[in-house]
C-alpha positions as CSV (number, residue, x, y, z in Angstrom):
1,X,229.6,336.0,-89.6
2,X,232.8,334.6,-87.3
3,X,232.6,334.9,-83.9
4,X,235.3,337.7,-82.4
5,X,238.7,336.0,-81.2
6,X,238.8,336.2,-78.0
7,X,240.9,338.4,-76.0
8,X,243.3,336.1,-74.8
9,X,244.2,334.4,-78.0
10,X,245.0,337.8,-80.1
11,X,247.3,338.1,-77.0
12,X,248.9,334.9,-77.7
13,X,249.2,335.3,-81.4
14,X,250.6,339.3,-81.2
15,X,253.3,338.0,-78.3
16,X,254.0,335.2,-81.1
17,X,254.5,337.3,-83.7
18,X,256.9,339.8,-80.9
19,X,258.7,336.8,-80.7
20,X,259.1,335.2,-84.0
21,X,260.2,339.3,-84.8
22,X,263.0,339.1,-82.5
23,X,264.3,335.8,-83.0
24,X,264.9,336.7,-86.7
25,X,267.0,339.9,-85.1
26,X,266.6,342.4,-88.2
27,X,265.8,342.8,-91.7
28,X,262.4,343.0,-93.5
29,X,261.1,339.6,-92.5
30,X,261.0,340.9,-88.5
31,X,259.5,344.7,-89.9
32,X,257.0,342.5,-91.6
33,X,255.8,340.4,-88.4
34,X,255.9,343.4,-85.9
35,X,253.7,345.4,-88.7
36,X,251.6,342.4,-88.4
37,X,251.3,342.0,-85.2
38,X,250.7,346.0,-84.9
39,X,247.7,345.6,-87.7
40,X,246.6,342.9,-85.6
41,X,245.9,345.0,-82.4
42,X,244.6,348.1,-84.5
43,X,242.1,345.8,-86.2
44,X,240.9,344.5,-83.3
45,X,240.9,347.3,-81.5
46,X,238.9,349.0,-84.1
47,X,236.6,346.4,-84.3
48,X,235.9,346.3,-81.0
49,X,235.0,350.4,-81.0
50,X,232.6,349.6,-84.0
51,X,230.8,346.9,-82.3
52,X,230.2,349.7,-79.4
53,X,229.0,352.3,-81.7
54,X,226.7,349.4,-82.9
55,X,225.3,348.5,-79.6
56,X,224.6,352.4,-78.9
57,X,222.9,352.9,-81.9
58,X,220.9,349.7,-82.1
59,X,219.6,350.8,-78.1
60,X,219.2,354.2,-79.8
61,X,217.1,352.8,-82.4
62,X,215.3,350.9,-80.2
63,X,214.3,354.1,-77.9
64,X,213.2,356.1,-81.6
65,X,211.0,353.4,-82.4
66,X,209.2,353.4,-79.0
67,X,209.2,357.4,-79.1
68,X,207.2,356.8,-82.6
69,X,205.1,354.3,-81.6
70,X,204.1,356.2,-78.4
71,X,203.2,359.2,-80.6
72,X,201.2,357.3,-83.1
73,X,197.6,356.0,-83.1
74,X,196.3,353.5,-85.9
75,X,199.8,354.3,-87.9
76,X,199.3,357.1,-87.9
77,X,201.8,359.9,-86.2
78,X,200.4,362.6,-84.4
79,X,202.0,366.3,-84.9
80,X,201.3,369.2,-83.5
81,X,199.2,371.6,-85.4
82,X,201.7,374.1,-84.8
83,X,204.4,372.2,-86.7
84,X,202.0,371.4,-89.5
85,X,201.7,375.6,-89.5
86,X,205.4,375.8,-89.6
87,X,206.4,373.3,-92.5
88,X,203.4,374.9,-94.8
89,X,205.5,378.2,-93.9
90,X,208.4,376.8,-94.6
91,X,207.6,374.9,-97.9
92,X,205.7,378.3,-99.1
93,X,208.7,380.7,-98.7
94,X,211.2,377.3,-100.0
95,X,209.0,377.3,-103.1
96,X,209.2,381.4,-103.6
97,X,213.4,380.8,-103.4
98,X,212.9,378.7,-106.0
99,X,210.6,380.6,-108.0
100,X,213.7,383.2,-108.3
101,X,216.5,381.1,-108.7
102,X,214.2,379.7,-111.4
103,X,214.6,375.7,-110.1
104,X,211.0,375.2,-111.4
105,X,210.8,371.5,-110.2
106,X,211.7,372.4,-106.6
107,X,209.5,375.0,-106.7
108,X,206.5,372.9,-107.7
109,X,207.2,370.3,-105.1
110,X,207.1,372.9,-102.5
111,X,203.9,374.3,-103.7
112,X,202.2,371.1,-103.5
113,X,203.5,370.0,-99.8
114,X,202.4,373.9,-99.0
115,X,199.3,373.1,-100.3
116,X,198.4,369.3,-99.0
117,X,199.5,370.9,-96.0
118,X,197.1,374.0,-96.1
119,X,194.6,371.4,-96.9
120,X,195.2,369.2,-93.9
121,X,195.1,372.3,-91.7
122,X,192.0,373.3,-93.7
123,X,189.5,369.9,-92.8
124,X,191.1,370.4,-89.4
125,X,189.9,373.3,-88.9
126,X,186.5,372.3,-90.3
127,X,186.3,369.2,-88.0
128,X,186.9,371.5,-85.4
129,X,184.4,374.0,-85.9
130,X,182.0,371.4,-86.5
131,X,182.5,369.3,-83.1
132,X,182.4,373.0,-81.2
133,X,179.1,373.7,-83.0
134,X,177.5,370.3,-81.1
């Protein structure tokens, strides 16, 4: 990838093009440089508000990857059992929508995150009882 013109030579070029515009007076020839001239500044312009958005989300990226990475252990995430609760919830009444709109496949997907997450919950639960019973 180019490097970026600088500033001061787009300024040198559009003030050319100006020039060059009103040295030919009228006709299409000086429409056609000052539309040049005017795509030139919007281009930069926008390209210049795209490399900004790009810096922001790269830093934002940046600050979700350490947010993850502080939340997980051996790559592994850690979620709150409560959550956990919440998407089985939300898979199991997902799946019955589906079950009556008769979309069988979405229905079956839901099922199974329902119940690999009622399983999860389950062996919590378990491990859990177990290290209170020592």
């Amino acid at each position: 990838m180019n490097a970026p013109p600088e500033p001061l030579e787009i300024e040198v070029i559009t003030r050319f093009l100006h020039r060059f515009a009103d040295l030919m007076s009228n006709g299409s020839n000086s429409e056609n440089l000052l539309r040049a001239a005017k795509l030139i500044e919007t281009t930069v312009k926008r390209a210049a508000e795209a490399e900004e958005l790009l810096r922001q989300e790269r830093s934002n990226c940046a600050r979700l990857k350490a947010q993850v990475s502080a939340l997980s252990r051996d790559g592994h995430v850690l979620v709150p059992i409560a959550m956990l609760r919440l998407a089985a919830s939300q898979f199991s009444t997902m799946a019955r929508g589906f079950a009556i709109s008769g979309d069988v496949v979405s229905q079956v997907m839901c099922e199974a995150s329902a119940t690999t997450l009622g399983r999860v919950l389950g062996a919590n639960a378990h491990e859990r009882d177990m290290s209170d019973a020592m």
